[in-house]
N, C-alpha and C positions, 0 to 999 in steps of 0.2 A: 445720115447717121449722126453727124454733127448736131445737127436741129433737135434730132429725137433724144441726144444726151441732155442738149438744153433746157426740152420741157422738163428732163425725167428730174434734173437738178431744180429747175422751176419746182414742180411739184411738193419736193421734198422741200424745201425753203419755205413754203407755206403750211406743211403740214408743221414745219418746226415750230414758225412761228404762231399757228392756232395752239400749240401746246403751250410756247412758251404766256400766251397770252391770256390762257384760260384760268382765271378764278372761281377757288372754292367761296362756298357758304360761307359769311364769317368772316373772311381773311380781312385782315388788317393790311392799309394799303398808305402810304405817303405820297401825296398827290398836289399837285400845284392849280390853286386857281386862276381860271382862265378864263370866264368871263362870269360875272353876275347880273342875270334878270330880275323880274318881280317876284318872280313865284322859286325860280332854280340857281342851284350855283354847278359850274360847271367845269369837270377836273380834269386835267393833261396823269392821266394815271400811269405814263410810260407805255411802251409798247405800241405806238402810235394807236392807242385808244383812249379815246373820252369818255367818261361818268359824268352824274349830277345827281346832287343830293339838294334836299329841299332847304331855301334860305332862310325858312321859319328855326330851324335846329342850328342857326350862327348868330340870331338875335341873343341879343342882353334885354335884364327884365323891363329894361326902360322903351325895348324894341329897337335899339338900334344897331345896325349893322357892325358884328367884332371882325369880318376879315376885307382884304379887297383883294383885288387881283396880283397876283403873281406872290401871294401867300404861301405857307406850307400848310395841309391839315393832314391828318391821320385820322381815314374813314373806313368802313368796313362794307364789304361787300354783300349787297342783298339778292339774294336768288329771283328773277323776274321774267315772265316770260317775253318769248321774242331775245334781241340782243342787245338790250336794254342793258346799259353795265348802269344799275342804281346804286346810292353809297348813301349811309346814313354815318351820321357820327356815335350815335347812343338810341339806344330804344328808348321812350319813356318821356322825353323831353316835350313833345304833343302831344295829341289825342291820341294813345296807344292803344288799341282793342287787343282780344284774347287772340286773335289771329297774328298781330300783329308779335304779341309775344311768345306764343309757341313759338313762331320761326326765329326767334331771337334764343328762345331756349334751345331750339333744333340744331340751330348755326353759332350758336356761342357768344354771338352779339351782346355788348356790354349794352346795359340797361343805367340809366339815370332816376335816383330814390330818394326823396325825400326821409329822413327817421322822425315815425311820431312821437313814439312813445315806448320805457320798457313793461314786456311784458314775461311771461314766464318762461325763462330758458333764455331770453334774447330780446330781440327788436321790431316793432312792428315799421315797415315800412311801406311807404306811399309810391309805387309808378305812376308817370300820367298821370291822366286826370281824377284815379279815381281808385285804381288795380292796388289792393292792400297784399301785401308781403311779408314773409317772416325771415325775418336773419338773426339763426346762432350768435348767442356771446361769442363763440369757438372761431365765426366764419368772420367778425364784425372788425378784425387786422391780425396782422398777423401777430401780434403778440396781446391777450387782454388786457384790457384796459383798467384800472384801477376803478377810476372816476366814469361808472357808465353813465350816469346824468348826463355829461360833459358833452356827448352823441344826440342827443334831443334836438330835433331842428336843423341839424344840418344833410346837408347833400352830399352823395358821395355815388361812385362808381359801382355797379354791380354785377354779378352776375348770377342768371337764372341757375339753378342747380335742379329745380322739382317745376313742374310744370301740370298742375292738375286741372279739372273744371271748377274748383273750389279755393287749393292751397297751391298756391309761389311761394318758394324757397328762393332765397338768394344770399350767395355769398359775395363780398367784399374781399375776404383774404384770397380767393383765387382770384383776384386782379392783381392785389397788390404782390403775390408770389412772382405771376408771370412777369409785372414792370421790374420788381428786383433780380429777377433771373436774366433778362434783357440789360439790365442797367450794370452786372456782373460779368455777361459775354463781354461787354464793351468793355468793361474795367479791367477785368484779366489780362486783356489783349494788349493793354497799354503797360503793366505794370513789369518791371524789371528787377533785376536782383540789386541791392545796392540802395534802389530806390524812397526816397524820405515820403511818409503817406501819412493822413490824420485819420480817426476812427473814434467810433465809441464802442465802451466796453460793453458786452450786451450780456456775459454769462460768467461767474467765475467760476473756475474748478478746482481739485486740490493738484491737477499738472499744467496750471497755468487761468490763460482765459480765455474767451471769444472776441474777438472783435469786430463791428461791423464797420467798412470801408467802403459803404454808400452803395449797398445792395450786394455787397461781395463779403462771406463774413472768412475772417484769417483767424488762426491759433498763435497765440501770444504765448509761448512756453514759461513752465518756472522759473528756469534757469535762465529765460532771457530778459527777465521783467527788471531788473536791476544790478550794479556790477557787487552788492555786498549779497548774501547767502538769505533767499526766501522760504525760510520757513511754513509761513500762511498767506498765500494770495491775498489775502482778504484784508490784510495789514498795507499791504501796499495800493490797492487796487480795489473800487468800488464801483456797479452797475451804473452806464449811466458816465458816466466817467470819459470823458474826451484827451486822447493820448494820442503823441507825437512818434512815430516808429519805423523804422527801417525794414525793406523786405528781406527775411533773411536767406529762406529756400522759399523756391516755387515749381510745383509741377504741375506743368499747364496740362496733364494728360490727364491726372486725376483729381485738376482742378482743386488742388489743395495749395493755401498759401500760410508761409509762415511767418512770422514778425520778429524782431528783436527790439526791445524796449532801450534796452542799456547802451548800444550804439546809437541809439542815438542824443546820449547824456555825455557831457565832457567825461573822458577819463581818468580818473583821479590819478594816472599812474605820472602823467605828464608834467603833473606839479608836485610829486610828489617828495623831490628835494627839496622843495620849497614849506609845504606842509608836515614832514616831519624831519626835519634837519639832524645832521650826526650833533649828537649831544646832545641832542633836546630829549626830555621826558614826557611820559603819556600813559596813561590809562587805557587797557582793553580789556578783552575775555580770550579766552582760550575755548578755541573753536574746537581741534582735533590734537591728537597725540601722534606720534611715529615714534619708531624704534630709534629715530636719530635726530628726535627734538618734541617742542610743542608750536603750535599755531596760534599764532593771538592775531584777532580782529583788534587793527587801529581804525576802523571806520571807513566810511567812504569803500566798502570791498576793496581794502587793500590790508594784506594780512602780514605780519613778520616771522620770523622764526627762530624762535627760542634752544640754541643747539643746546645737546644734554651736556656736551663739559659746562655748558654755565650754571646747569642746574640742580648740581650738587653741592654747593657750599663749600668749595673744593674737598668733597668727598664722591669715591667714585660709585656711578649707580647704574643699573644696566637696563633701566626702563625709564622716560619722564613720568609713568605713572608715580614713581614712589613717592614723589615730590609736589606734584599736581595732577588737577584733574581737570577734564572738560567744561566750561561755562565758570570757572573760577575767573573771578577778576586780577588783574594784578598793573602791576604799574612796571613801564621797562624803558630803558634808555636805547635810543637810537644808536647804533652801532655803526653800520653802514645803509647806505642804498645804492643799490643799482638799478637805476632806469629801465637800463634796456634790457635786462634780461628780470625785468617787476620781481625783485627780491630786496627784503628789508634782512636784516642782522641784528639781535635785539641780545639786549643782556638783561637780567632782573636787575631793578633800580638800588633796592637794597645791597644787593653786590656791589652794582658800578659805585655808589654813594661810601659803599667801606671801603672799596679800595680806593675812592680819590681821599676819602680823609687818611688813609696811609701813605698813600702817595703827599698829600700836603704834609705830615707828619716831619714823614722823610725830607721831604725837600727842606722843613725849616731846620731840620737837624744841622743838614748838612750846610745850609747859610750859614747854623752859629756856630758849626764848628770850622768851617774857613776862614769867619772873622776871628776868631778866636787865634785860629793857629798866627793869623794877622799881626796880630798885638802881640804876640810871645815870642814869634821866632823859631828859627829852626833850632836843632839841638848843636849845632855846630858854630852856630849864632852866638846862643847863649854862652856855651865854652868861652868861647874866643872872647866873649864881653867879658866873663870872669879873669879870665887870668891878664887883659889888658888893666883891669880895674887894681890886679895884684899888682903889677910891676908900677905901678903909678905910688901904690903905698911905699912901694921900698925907696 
């Protein structure tokens, strides 16, 4: 009974592992080289099974050998009879026949293309030795290129899309989709809340912008793009444009990531005693009203607040409309700051400037009249001088 559980468990361990061993057409495989002949290279492709793909597809133009042993390549699997596990790296790089590329079309196998020339719609392109192609502007990256000249003569990665006895189609941008999709799983997987990451701006919007984060693209919101109030993206922020940013939410479930620009700029709020000190004067605009003040931008997104007793000329008013308005400039005196709870106290300049020249007024009043009463004496002073001055006459 023992023995017969043994086979039955045998059996099934082998059937697991032909499953787990079997590749599709196509598949794309990371493989360690393990020995190179004249003609073969020969791969440890895991699963205790060996591949080999031909040494002619690892030469350089000069024909010398780019890998050696105990290498990493990423090859793809070719459908062959028998149990032949064969791997090529690219279609196209030797003598590729129409056989050769149907099955590369079949199985999805990147193809290797010269670009000759443009022609209408697109690009004509060279496989092999000989196999002429056509690839869409649309297919030729993933975003068009301005400068299509720029593409002439070079080599790049393909893929068959159309496979006729006449016309190859081949696109580019489904290569470069899949390595950015690829290169995004990985990036996601690393990224954290908190997180400081670089990116270029790839799109502006009017709630924000896109950025791309090396195959992963994130939403860079309005409100996060700086700590003073964005109007237009577009004043801040230009295509193209390489920015430093914090991740702000992330959900890895719907693969959306978001960024904050302004965290990760110093905060103006922290020097802000320093920057605008009690008594000092400055220049802003008035952002917004309330029923119990005005808002002025001092710069740097840090705002003050204009209470409405300051804003009557001590007359009393029951709205700061009556007195101001929105995007008016004006000029105001530091009042107070509080740090910690980012509140400035601002009086209009005009005001605080009448009342220190009152306030000095007064104060010299009141110097000249203490020196004053100084030199005279009191009224009991005086008497007493007088009538000591009488008895002296008599």
């Amino acid at each position: 009974m023992k023995e017969e559980q043994e086979e039955d468990f045998a059996q099934m361990f082998e059937e697991t592992y032909q499953a787990q061993a079997k590749l599709e057409p196509g598949q794309s495989v990371e493989a360690f080289v393990v020995k190179i002949s004249a003609e073969w290279i020969f791969l440890d492709v895991g699963k205790k099974s060996e591949g080999y793909l031909a040494r002619a597809e690892m030469l350089d133009p000069a024909g010398n050998l780019t890998v050696k042993e105990g290498d990493k390549v990423r090859a793809y699997f070719l459908p062959q009879k028998g149990h032949d596990m064969h791997f090529t790296t690219r279609i196209g790089a030797g003598a590729a026949g129409a056989a050769a590329l149907r099955d590369a079309h079949k199985n999805g196998i990147p193809v290797q293309g010269t670009v000759l020339k443009e022609v209408k719609g697109g690009f004509e392109v060279r496989i092999g030795d000989g196999v002429r192609a056509f690839c869409p502007f649309s297919q030729m990256g993933l975003r068009r290129e301005e400068n299509q000249a720029a593409q002439i003569g070079k080599s790049f990665t393909f893929k068959i899309t159309e496979c006729g006895d006449r016309n190859v189609v081949v696109s580019r941008k489904v290569i470069l989709e899949a390595e950015r999709q690829e290169k995004a799983q990985s990036l996601r997987a690393s990224l954290e809340v908190g997180m400081r990451v670089k990116g270029t701006v790839t799109s502006i919007q009017k709630f924000g912008a896109f950025v791309d984060l090396g195959g992963l693209e994130a939403l860079l919101p309005v409100s996060e793009i700086s700590h003073s109030r964005t109007e237009n993206v577009g004043d801040k922020l230009s295509v193209g444009q390489a920015v430093d940013a914090v991740i702000k939410k992330l959900d890895r479930e719907n693969g959306k990531v978001s960024l904050s620009l302004k965290e990760a700029l110093p905060d103006p709020w922290e020097r802000a005693a320093q920057t605008w000190p009690v008594g000092s004067y400055h220049n802003g605009t008035v952002t917004r009203l309330a029923p119990f003040g005005a808002f002025v931008s001092l710069g740097e997104g840090v705002e003050g607040l204009l209470h409405i007793s300051k804003l009557g000329a001590g007359k009393r008013i029951s709205h700061p409309k009556e007195v101001i308005k929105e995007g008016q400039g004006v000029e105001v005196r530091i009042e107070a700051v509080d740090r910690a709870s980012r509140k400035i106290s601002l009086t209009l300049a005009a005001v605080s400037r009448e009342e220190e020249e009152i306030e000095s007024a007064l104060k010299e009043y009141r110097e000249k009249a203490a020196s004053a009463s100084e030199g005279i004496g009191t009224l009991g002073e005086l008497l007493k001088g007088s009538l000591d001055e009488t008895d002296e006459e008599r």
